[in-house]
PQR file with spaces between the fields and no chain letter, atoms N, CA, C, O and H, PARSE charges and radii, in Angstrom:
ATOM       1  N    UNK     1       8.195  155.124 -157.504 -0.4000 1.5000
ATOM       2  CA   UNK     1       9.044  154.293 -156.682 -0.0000 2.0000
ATOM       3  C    UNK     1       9.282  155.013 -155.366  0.5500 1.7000
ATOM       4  O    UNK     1       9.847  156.095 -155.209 -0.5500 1.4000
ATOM       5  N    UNK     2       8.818  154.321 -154.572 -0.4000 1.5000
ATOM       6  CA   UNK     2       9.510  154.934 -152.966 -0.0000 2.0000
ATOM       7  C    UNK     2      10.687  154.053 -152.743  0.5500 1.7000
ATOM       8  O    UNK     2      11.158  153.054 -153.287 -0.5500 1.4000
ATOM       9  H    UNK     2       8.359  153.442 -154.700  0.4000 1.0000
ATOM      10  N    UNK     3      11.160  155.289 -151.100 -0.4000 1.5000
ATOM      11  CA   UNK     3      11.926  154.397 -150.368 -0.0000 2.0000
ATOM      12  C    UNK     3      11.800  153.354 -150.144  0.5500 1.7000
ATOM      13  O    UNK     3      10.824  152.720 -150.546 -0.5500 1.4000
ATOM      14  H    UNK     3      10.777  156.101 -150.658  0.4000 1.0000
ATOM      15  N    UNK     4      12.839  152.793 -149.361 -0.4000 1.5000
ATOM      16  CA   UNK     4      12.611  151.641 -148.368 -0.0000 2.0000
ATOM      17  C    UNK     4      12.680  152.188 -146.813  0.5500 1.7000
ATOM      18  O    UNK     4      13.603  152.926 -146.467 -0.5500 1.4000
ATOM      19  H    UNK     4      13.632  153.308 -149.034  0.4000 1.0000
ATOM      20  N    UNK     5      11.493  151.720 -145.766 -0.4000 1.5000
ATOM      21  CA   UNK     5      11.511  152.170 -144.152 -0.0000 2.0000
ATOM      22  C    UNK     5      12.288  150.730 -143.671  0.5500 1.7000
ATOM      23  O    UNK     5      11.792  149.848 -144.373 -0.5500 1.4000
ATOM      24  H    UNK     5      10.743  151.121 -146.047  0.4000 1.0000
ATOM      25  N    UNK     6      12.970  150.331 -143.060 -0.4000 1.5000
ATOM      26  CA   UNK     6      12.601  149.322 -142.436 -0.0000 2.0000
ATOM      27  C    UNK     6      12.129  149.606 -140.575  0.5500 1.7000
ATOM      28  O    UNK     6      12.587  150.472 -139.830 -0.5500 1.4000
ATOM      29  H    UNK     6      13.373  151.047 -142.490  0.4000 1.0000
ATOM      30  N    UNK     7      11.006  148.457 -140.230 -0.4000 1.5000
ATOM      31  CA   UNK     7      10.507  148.581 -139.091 -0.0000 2.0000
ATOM      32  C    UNK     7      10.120  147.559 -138.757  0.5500 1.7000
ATOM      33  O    UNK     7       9.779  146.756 -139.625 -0.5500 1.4000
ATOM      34  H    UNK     7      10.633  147.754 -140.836  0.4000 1.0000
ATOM      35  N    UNK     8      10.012  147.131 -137.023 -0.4000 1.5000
ATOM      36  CA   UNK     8      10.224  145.548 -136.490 -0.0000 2.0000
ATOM      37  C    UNK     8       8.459  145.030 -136.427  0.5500 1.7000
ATOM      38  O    UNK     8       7.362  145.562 -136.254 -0.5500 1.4000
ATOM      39  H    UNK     8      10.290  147.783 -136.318  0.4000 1.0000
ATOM      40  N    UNK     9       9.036  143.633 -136.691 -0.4000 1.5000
ATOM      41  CA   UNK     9       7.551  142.926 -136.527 -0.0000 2.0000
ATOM      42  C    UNK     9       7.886  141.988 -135.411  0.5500 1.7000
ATOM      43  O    UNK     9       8.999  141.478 -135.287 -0.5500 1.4000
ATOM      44  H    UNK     9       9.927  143.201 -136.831  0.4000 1.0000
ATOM      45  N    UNK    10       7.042  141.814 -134.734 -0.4000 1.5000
ATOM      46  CA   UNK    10       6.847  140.147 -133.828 -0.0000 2.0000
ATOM      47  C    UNK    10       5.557  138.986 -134.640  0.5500 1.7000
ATOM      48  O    UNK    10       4.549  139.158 -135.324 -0.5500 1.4000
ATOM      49  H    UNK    10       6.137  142.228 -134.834  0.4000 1.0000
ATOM      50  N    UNK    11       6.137  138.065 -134.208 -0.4000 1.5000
ATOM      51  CA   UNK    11       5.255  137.112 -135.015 -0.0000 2.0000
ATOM      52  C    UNK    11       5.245  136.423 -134.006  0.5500 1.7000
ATOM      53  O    UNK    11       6.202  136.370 -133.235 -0.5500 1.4000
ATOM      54  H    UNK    11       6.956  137.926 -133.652  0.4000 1.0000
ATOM      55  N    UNK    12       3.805  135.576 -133.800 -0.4000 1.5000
ATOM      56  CA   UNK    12       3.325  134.266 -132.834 -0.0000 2.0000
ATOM      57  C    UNK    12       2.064  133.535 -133.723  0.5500 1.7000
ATOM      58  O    UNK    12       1.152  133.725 -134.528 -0.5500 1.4000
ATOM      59  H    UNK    12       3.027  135.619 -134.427  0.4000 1.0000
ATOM      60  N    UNK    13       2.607  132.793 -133.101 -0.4000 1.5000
ATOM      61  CA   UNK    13       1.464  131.504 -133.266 -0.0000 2.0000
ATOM      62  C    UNK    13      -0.490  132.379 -132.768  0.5500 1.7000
ATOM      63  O    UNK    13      -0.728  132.900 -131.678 -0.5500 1.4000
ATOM      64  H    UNK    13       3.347  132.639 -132.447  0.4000 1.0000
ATOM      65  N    UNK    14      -1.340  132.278 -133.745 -0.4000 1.5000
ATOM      66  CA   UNK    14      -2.815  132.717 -133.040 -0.0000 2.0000
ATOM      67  C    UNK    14      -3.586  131.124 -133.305  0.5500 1.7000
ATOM      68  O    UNK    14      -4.816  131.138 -133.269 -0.5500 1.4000
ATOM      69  H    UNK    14      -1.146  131.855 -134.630  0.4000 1.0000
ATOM      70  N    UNK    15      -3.112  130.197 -133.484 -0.4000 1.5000
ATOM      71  CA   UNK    15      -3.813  129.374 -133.291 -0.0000 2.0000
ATOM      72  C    UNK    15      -3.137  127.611 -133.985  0.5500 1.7000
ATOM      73  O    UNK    15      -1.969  127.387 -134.300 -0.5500 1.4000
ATOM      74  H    UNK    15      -2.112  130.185 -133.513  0.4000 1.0000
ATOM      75  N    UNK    16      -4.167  126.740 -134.043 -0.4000 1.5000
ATOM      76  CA   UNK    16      -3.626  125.813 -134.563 -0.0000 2.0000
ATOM      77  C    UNK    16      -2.938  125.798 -136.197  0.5500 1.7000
ATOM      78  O    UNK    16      -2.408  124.829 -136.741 -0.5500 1.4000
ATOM      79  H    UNK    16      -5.116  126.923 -133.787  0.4000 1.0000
ATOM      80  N    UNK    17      -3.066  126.713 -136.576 -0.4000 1.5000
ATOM      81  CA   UNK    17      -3.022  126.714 -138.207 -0.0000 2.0000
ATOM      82  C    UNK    17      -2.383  128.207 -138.490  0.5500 1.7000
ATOM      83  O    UNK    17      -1.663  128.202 -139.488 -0.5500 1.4000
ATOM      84  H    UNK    17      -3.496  127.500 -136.134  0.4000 1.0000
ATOM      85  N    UNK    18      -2.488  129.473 -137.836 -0.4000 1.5000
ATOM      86  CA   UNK    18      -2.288  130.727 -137.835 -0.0000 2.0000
ATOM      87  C    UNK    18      -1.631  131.288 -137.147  0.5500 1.7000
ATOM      88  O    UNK    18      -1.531  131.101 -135.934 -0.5500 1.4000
ATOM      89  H    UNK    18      -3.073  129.477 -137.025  0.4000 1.0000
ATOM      90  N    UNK    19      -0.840  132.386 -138.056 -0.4000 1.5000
ATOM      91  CA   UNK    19      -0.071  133.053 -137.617 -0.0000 2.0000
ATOM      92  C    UNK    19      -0.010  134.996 -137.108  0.5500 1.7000
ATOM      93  O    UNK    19      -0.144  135.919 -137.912 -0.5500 1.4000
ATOM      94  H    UNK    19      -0.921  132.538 -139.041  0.4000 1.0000
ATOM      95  N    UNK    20       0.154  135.101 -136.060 -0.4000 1.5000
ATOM      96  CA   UNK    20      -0.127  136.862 -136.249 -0.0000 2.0000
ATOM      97  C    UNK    20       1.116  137.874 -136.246  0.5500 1.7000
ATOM      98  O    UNK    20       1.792  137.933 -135.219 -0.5500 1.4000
ATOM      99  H    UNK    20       0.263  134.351 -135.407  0.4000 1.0000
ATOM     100  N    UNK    21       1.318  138.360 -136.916 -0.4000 1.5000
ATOM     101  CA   UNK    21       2.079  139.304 -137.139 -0.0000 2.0000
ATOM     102  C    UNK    21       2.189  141.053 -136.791  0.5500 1.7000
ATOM     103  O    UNK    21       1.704  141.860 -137.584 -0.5500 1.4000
ATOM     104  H    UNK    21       0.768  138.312 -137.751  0.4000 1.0000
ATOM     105  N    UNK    22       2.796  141.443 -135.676 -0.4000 1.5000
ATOM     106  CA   UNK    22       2.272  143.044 -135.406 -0.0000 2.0000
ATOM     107  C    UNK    22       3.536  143.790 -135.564  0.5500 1.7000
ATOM     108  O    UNK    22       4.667  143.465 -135.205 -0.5500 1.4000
ATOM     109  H    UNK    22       3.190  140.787 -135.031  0.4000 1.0000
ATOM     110  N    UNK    23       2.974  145.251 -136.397 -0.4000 1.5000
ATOM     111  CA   UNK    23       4.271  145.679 -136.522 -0.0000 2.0000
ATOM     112  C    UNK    23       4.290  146.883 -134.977  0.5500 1.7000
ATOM     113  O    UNK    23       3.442  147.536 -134.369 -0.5500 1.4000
ATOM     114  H    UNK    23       2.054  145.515 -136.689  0.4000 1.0000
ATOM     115  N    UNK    24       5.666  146.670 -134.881 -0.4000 1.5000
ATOM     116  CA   UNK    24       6.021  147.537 -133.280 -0.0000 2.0000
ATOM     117  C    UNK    24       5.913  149.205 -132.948  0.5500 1.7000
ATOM     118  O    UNK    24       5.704  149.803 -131.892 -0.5500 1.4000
ATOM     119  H    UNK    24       6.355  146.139 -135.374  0.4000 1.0000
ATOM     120  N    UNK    25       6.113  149.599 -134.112 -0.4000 1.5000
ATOM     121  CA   UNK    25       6.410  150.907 -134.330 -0.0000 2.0000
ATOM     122  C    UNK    25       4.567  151.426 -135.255  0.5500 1.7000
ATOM     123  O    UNK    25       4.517  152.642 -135.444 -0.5500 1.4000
ATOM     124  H    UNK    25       6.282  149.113 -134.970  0.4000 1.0000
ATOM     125  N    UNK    26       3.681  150.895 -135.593 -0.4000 1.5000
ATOM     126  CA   UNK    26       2.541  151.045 -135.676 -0.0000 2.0000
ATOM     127  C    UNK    26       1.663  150.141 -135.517  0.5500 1.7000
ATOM     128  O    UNK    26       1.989  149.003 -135.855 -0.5500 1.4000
ATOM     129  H    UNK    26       3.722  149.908 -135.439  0.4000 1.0000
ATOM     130  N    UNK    27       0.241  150.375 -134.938 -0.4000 1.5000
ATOM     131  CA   UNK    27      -0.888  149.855 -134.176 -0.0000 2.0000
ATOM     132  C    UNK    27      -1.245  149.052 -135.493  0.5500 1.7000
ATOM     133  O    UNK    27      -2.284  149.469 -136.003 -0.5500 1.4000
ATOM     134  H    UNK    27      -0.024  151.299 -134.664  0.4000 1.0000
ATOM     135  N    UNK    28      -0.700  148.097 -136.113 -0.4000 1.5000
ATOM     136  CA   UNK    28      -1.454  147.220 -137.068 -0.0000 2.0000
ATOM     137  C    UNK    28      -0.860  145.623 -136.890  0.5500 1.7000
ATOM     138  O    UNK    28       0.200  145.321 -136.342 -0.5500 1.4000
ATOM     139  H    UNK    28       0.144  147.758 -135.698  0.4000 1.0000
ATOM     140  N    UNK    29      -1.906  144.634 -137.549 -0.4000 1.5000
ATOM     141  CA   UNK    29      -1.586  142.732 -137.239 -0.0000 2.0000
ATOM     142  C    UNK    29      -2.359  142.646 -138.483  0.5500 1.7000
ATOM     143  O    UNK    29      -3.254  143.328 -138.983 -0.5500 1.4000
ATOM     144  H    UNK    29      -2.767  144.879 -137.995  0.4000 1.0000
ATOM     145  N    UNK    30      -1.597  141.376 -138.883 -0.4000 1.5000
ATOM     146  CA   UNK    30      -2.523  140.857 -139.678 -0.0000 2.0000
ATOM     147  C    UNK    30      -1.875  139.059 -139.517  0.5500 1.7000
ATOM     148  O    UNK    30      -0.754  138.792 -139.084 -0.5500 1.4000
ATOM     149  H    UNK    30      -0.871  140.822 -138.476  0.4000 1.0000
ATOM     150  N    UNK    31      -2.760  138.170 -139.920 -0.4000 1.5000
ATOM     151  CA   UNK    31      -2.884  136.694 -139.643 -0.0000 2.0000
ATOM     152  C    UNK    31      -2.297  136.063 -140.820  0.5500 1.7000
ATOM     153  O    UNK    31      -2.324  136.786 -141.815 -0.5500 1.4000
ATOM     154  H    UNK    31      -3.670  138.387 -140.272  0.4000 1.0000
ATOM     155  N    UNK    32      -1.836  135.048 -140.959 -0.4000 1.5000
ATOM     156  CA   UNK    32      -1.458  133.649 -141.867 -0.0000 2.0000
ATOM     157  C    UNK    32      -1.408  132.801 -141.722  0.5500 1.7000
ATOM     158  O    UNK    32      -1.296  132.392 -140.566 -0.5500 1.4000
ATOM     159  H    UNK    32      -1.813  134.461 -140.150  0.4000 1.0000
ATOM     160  N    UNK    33      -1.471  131.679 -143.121 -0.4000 1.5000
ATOM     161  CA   UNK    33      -1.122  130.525 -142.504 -0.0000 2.0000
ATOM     162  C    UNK    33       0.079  129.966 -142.199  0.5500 1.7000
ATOM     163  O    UNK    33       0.184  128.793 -141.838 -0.5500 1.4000
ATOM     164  H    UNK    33      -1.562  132.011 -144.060  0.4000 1.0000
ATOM     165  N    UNK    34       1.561  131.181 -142.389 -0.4000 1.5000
ATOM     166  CA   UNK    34       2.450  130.782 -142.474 -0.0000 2.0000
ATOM     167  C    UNK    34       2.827  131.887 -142.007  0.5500 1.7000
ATOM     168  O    UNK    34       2.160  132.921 -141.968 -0.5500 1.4000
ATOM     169  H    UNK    34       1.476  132.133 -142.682  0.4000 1.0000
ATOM     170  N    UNK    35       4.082  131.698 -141.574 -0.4000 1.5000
ATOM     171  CA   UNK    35       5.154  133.292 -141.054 -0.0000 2.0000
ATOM     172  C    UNK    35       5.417  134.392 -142.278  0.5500 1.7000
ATOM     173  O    UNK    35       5.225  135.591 -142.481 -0.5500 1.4000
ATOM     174  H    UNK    35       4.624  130.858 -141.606  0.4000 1.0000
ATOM     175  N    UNK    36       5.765  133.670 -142.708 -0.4000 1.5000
ATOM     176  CA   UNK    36       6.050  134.640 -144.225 -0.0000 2.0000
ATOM     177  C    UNK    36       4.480  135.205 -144.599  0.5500 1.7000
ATOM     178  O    UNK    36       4.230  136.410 -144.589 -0.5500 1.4000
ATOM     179  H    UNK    36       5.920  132.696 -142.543  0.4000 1.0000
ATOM     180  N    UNK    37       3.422  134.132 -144.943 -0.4000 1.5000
ATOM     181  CA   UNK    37       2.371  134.673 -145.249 -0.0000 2.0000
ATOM     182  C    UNK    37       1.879  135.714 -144.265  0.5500 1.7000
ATOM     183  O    UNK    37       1.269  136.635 -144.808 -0.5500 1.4000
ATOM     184  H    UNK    37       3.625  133.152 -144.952  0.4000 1.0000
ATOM     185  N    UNK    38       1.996  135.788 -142.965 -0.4000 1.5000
ATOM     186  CA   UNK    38       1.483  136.709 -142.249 -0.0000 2.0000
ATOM     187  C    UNK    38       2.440  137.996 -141.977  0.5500 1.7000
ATOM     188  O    UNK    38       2.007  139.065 -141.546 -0.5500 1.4000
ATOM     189  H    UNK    38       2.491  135.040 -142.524  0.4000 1.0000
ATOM     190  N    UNK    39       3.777  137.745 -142.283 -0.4000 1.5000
ATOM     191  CA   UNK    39       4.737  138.812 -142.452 -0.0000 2.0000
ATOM     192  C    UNK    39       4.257  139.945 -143.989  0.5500 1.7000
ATOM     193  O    UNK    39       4.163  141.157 -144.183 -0.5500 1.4000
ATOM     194  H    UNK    39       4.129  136.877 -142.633  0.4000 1.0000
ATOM     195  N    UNK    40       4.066  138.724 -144.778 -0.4000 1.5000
ATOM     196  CA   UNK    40       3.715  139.518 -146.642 -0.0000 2.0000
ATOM     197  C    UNK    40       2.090  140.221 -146.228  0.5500 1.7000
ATOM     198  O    UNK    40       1.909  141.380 -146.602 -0.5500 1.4000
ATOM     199  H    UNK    40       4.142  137.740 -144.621  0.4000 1.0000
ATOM     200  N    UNK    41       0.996  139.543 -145.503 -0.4000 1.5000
ATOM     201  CA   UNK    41      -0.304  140.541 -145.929 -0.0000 2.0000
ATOM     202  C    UNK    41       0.501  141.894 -144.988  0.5500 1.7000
ATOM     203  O    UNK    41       0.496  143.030 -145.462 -0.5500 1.4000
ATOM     204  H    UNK    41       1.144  138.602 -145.199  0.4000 1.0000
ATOM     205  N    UNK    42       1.054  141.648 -143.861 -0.4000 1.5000
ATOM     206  CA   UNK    42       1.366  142.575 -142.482 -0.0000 2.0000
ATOM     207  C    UNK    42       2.535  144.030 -143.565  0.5500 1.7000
ATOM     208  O    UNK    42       2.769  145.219 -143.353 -0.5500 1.4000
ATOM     209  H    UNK    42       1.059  140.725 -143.475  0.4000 1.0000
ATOM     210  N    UNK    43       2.923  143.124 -144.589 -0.4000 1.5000
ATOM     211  CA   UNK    43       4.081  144.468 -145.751 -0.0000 2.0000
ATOM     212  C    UNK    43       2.999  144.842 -146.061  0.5500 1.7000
ATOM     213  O    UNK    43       2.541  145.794 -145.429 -0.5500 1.4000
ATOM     214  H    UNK    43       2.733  142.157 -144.762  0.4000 1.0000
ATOM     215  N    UNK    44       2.199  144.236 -147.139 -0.4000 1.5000
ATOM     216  CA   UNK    44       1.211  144.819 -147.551 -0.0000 2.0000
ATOM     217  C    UNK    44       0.057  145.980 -147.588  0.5500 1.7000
ATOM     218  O    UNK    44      -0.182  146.878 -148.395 -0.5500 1.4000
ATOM     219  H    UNK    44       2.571  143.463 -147.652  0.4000 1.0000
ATOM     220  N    UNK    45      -0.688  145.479 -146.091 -0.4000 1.5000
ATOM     221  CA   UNK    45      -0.952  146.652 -145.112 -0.0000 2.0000
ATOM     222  C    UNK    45      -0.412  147.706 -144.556  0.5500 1.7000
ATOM     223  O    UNK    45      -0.867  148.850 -144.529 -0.5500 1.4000
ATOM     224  H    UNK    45      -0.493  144.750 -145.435  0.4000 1.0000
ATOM     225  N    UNK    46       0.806  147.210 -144.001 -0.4000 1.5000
ATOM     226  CA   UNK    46       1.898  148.628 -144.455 -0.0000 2.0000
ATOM     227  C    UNK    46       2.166  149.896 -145.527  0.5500 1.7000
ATOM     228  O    UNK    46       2.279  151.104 -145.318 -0.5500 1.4000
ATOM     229  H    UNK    46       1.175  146.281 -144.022  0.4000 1.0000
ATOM     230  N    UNK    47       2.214  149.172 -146.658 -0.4000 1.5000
ATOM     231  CA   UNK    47       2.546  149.871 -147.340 -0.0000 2.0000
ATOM     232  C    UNK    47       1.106  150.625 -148.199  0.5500 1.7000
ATOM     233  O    UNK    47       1.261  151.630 -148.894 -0.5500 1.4000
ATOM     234  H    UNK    47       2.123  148.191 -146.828  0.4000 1.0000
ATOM     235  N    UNK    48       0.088  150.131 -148.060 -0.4000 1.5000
ATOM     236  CA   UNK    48      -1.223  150.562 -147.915 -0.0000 2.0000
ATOM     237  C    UNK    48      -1.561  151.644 -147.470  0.5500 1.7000
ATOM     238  O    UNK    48      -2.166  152.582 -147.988 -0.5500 1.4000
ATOM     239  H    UNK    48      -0.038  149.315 -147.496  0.4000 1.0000
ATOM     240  N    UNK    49      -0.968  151.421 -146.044 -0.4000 1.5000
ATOM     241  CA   UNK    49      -1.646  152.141 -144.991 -0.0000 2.0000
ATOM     242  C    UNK    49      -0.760  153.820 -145.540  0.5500 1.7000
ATOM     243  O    UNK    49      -1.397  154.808 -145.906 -0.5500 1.4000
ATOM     244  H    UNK    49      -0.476  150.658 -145.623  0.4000 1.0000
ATOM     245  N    UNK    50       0.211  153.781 -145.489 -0.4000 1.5000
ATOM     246  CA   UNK    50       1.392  154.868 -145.930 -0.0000 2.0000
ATOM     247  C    UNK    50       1.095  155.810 -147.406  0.5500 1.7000
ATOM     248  O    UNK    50       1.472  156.918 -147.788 -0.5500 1.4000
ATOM     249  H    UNK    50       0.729  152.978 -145.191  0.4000 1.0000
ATOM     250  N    UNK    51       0.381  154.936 -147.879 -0.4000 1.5000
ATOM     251  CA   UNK    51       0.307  155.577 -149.490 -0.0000 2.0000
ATOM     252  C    UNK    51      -0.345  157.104 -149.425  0.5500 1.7000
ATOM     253  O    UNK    51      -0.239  157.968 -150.296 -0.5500 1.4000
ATOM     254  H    UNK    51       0.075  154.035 -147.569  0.4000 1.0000
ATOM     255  N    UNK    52      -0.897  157.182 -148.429 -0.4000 1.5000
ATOM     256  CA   UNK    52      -1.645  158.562 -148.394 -0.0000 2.0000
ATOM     257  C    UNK    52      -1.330  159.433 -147.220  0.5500 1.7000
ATOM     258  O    UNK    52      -1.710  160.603 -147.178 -0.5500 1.4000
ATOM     259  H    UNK    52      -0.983  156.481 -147.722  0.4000 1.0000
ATOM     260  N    UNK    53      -0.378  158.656 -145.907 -0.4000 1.5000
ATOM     261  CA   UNK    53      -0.919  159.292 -145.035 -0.0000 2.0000
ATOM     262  C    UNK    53       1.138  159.426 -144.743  0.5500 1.7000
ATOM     263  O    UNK    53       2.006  158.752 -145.296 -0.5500 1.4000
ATOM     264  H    UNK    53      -0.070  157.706 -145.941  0.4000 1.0000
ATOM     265  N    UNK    54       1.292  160.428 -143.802 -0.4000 1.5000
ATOM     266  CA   UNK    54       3.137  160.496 -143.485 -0.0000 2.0000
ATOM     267  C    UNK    54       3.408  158.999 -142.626  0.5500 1.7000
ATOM     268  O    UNK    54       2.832  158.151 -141.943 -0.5500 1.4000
ATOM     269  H    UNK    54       0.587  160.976 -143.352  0.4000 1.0000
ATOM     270  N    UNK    55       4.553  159.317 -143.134 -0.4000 1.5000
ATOM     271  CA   UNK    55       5.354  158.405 -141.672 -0.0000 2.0000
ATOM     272  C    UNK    55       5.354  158.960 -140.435  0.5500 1.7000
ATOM     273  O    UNK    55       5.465  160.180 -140.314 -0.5500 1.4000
ATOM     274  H    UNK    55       5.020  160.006 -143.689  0.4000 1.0000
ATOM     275  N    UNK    56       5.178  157.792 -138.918 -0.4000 1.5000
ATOM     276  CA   UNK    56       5.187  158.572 -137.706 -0.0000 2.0000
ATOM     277  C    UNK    56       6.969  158.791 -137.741  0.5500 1.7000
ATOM     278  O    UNK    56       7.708  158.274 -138.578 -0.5500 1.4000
ATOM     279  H    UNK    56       5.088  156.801 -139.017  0.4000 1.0000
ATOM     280  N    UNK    57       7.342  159.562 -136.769 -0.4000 1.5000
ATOM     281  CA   UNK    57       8.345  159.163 -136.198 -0.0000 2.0000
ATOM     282  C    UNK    57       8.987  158.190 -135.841  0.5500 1.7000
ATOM     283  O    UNK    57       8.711  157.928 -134.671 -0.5500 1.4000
ATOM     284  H    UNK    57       6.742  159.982 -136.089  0.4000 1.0000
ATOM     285  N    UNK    58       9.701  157.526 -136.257 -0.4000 1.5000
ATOM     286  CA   UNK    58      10.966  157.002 -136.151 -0.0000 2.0000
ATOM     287  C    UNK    58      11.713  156.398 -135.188  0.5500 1.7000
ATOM     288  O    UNK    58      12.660  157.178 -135.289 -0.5500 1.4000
ATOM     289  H    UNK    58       9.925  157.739 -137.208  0.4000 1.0000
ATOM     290  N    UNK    59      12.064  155.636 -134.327 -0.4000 1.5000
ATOM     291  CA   UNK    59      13.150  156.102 -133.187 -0.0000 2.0000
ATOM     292  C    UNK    59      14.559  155.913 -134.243  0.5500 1.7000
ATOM     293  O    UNK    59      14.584  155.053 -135.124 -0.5500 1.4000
ATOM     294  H    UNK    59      11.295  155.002 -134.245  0.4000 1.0000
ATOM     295  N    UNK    60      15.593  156.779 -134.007 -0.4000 1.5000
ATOM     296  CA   UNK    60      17.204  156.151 -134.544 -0.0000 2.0000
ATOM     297  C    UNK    60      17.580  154.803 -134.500  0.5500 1.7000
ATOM     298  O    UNK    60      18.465  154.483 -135.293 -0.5500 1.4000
ATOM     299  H    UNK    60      15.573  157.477 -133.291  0.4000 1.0000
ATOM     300  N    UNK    61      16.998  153.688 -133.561 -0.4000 1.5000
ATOM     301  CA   UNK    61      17.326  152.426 -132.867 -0.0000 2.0000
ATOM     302  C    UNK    61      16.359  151.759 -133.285  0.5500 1.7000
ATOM     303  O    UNK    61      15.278  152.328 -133.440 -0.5500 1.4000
ATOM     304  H    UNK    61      16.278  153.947 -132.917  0.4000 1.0000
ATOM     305  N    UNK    62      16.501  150.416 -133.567 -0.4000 1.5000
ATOM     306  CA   UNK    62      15.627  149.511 -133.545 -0.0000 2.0000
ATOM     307  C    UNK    62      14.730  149.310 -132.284  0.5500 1.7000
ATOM     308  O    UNK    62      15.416  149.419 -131.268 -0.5500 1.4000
ATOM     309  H    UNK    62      17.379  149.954 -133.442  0.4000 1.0000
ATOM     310  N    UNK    63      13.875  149.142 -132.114 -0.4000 1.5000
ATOM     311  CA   UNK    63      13.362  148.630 -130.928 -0.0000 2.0000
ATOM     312  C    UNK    63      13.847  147.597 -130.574  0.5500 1.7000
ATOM     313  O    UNK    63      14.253  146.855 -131.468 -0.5500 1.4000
ATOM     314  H    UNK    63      13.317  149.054 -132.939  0.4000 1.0000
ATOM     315  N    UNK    64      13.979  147.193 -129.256 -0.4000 1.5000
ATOM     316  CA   UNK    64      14.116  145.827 -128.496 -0.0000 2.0000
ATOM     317  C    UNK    64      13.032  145.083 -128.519  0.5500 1.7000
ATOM     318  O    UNK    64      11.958  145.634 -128.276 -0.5500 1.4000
ATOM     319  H    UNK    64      13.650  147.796 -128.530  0.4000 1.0000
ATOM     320  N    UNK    65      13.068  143.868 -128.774 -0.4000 1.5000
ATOM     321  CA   UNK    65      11.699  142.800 -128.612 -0.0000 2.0000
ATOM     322  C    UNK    65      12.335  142.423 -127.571  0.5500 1.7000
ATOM     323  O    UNK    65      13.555  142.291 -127.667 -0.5500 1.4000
ATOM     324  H    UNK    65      13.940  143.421 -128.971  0.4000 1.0000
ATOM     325  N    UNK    66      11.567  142.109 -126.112 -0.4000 1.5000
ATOM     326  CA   UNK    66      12.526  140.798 -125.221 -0.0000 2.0000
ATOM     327  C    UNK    66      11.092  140.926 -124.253  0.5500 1.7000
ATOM     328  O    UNK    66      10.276  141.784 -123.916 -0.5500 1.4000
ATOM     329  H    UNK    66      10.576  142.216 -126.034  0.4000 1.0000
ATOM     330  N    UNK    67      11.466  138.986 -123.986 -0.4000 1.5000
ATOM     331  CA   UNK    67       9.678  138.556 -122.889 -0.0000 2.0000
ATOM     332  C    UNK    67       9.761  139.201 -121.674  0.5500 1.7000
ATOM     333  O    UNK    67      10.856  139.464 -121.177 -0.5500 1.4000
ATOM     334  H    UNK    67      12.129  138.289 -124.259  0.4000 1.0000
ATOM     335  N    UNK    68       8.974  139.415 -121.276 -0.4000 1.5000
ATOM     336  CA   UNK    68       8.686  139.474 -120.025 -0.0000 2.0000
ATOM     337  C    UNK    68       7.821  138.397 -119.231  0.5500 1.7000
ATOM     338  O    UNK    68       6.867  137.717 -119.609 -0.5500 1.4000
ATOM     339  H    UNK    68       8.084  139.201 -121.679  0.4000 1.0000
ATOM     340  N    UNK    69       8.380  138.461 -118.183 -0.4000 1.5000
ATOM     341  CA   UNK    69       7.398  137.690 -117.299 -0.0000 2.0000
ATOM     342  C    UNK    69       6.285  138.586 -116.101  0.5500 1.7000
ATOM     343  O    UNK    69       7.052  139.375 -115.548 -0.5500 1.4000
ATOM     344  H    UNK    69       9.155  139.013 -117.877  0.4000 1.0000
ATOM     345  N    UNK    70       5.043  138.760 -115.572 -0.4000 1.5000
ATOM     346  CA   UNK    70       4.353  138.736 -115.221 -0.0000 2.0000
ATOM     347  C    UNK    70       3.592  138.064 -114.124  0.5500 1.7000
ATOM     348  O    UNK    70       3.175  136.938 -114.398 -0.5500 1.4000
ATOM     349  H    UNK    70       4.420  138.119 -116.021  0.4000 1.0000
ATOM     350  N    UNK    71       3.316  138.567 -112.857 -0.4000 1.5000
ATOM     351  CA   UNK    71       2.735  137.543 -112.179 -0.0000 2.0000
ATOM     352  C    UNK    71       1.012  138.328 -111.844  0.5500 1.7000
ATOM     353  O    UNK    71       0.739  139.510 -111.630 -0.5500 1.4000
ATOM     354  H    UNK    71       3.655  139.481 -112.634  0.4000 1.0000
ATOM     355  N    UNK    72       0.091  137.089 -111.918 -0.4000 1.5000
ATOM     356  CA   UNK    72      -0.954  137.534 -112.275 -0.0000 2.0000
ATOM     357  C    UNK    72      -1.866  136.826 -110.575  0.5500 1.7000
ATOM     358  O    UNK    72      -1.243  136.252 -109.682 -0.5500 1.4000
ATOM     359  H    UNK    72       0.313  136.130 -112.092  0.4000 1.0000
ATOM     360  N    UNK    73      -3.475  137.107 -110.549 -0.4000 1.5000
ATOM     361  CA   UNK    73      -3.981  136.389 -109.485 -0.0000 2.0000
ATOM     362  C    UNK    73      -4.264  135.346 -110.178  0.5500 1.7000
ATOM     363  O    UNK    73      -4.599  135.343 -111.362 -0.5500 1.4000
ATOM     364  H    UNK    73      -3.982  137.573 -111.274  0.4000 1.0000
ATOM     365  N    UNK    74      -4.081  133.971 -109.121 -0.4000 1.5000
ATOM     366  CA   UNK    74      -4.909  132.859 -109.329 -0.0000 2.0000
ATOM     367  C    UNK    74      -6.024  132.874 -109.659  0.5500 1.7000
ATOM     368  O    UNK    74      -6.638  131.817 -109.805 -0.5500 1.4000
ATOM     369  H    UNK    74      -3.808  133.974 -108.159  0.4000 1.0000
């Protein structure tokens, strides 16, 4: 039995039917057809990924999610 980490995900729409899920605090996504489904493979892979290897660092704070806007060339 391990801990529990908790760490932030963003979720968007990747298409008409799919969902992508990335976690913030490590370089991994994974897709669904549903939020939850793409939140559960995105635990999954998580906890995968961890079974062998350390945890990075941490911050004390949650991360902030918030949009930005961008202005790009025509």
């Amino acid at each position: 039995m391990g801990r529990t980490v908790k760490m932030t995900a963003t979720v968007s729409k990747a298409g008409d039917h799919l969902y992508c899920a990335r976690c913030v605090q490590v370089e991994m996504a994974c897709e669904g057809r549903t939020v939850d489904e793409a939140l559960g493979r995105l635990r999954r892979a998580l906890e995968r990924h961890f079974q062998d290897r350390p945890l990075p660092p941490l911050p004390p704070e949650e991360p902030m999610v918030v949009p930005i806007e961008i202005r790009v060339p025509v």
